[in-house]
C-alpha positions in Angstrom: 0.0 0.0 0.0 1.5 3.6 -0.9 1.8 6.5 1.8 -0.3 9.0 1.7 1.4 12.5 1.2 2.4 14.5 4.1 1.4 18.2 4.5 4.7 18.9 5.1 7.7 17.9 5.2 11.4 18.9 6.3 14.7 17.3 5.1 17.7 17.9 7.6 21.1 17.1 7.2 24.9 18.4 8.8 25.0 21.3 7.2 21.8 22.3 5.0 24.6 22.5 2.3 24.1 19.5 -0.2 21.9 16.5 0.8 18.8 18.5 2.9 19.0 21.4 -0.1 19.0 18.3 -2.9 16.1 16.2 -1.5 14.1 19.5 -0.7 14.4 20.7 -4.5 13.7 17.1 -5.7 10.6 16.6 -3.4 9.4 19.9 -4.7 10.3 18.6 -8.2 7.9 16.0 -7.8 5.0 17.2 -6.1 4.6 20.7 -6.5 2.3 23.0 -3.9 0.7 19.8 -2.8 3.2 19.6 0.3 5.1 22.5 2.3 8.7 21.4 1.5 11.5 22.9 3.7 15.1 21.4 4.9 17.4 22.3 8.0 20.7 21.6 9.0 22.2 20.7 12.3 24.5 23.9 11.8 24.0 26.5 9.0 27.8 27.9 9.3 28.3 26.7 5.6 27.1 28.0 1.9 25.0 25.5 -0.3 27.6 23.4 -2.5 28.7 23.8 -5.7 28.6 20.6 -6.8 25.0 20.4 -5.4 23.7 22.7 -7.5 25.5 21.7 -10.5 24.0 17.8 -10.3 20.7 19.2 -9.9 20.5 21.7 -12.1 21.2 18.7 -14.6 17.8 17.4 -13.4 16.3 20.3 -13.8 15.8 21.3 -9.7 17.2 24.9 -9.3 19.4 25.6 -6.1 21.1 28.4 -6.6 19.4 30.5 -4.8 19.2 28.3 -1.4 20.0 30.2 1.9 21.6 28.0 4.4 19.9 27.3 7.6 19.8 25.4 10.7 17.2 24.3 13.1 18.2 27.0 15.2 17.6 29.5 12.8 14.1 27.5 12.1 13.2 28.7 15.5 14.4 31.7 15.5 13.1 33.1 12.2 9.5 31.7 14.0 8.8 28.9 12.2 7.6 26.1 14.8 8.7 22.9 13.9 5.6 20.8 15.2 4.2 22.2 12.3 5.7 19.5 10.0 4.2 16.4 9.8 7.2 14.4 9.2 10.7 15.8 9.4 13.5 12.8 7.5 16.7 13.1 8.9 20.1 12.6 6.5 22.5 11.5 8.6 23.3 10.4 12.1 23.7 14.0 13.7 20.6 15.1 12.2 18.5 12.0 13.3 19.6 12.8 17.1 18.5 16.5 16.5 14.9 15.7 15.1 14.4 13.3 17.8 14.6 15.6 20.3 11.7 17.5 19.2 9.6 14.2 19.4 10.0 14.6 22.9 7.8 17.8 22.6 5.9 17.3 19.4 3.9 14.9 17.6 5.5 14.5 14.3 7.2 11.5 12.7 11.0 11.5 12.0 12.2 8.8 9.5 16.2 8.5 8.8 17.5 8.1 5.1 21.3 7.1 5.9 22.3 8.9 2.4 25.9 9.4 2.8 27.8 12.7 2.6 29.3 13.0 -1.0 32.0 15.5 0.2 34.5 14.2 0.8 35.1 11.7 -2.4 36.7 11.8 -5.4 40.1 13.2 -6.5 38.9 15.1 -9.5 35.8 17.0 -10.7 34.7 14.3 -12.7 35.2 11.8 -9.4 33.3 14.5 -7.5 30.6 15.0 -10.0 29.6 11.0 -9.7 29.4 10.6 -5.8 27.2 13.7 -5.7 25.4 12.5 -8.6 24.6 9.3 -6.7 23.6 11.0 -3.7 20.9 12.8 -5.4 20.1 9.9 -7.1 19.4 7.7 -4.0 17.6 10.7 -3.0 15.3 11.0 -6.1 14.5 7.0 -5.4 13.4 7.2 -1.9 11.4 10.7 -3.0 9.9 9.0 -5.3 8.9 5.4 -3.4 8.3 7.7 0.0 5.8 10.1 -1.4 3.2 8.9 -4.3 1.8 11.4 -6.6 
């Protein structure tokens, strides 16, 4: 049986610098307005990646624009994060963050161990795959999590 799609949805990762910013453009991608799509990091002391934006740009999802941010400055900027129905955590750090708030708020938290593409690869073209395959694990599980 499919899921039913979320109302909304945040992606966090480390940083909010390349897997939270590629899964939030993807899952936009493929379902439009129908859900509130937003991502987080753990920090936000970093600027979006190059390479991010340059393996989805080839899939069409624009991130060139993205403003870094973390949780903290989720909270700050007012945005109350039991208003997401289901927050998926990108790594390890992340998973411990958005469990917290389970403590406090009824909202689901599922974990998508997609692993960090940043540190591979000796050359552009070495670089370009592993992020490529990060957003492509991430455009799989978008696309078997969320049914349109």
């Amino acid at each position: 049986m499919a899921e039913t799609l979320p109302s909304s949805v945040l992606f966090c990762c480390d940083h909010n610098s390349i897997r939270s910013p590629m899964a939030e453009g993807i899952l936009k991608q493929h379902v439009g307005t129908r859900v509130f799509v937003q991502s987080a990091g753990v920090k936000g002391d970093m600027d979006i990646d190059g390479f991010t934006i340059a393996v989805c740009r080839e899939i069409g999802v624009e991130l060139s624009r993205h403003r870094v941010r973390s949780f903290d400055d989720l909270l700050e900027w007012g945005d109350d994060l039991d208003s997401y129905e289901l927050i998926v955590a990108l790594s390890p750090a992340a998973q411990r963050r958005a469990l917290e708030y389970t403590l406090h708020y009824a909202l689901d938290v599922e974990y998508w161990p997609i692993m960090d593409p940043s540190g591979f690869g000796d050359d552009r073209e070495a670089k370009m795959a592993k992020f490529r395959q990060a957003r492509d694990q991430l455009s799989e599980r978008i696309r078997a999590r969320f049914p349109v």
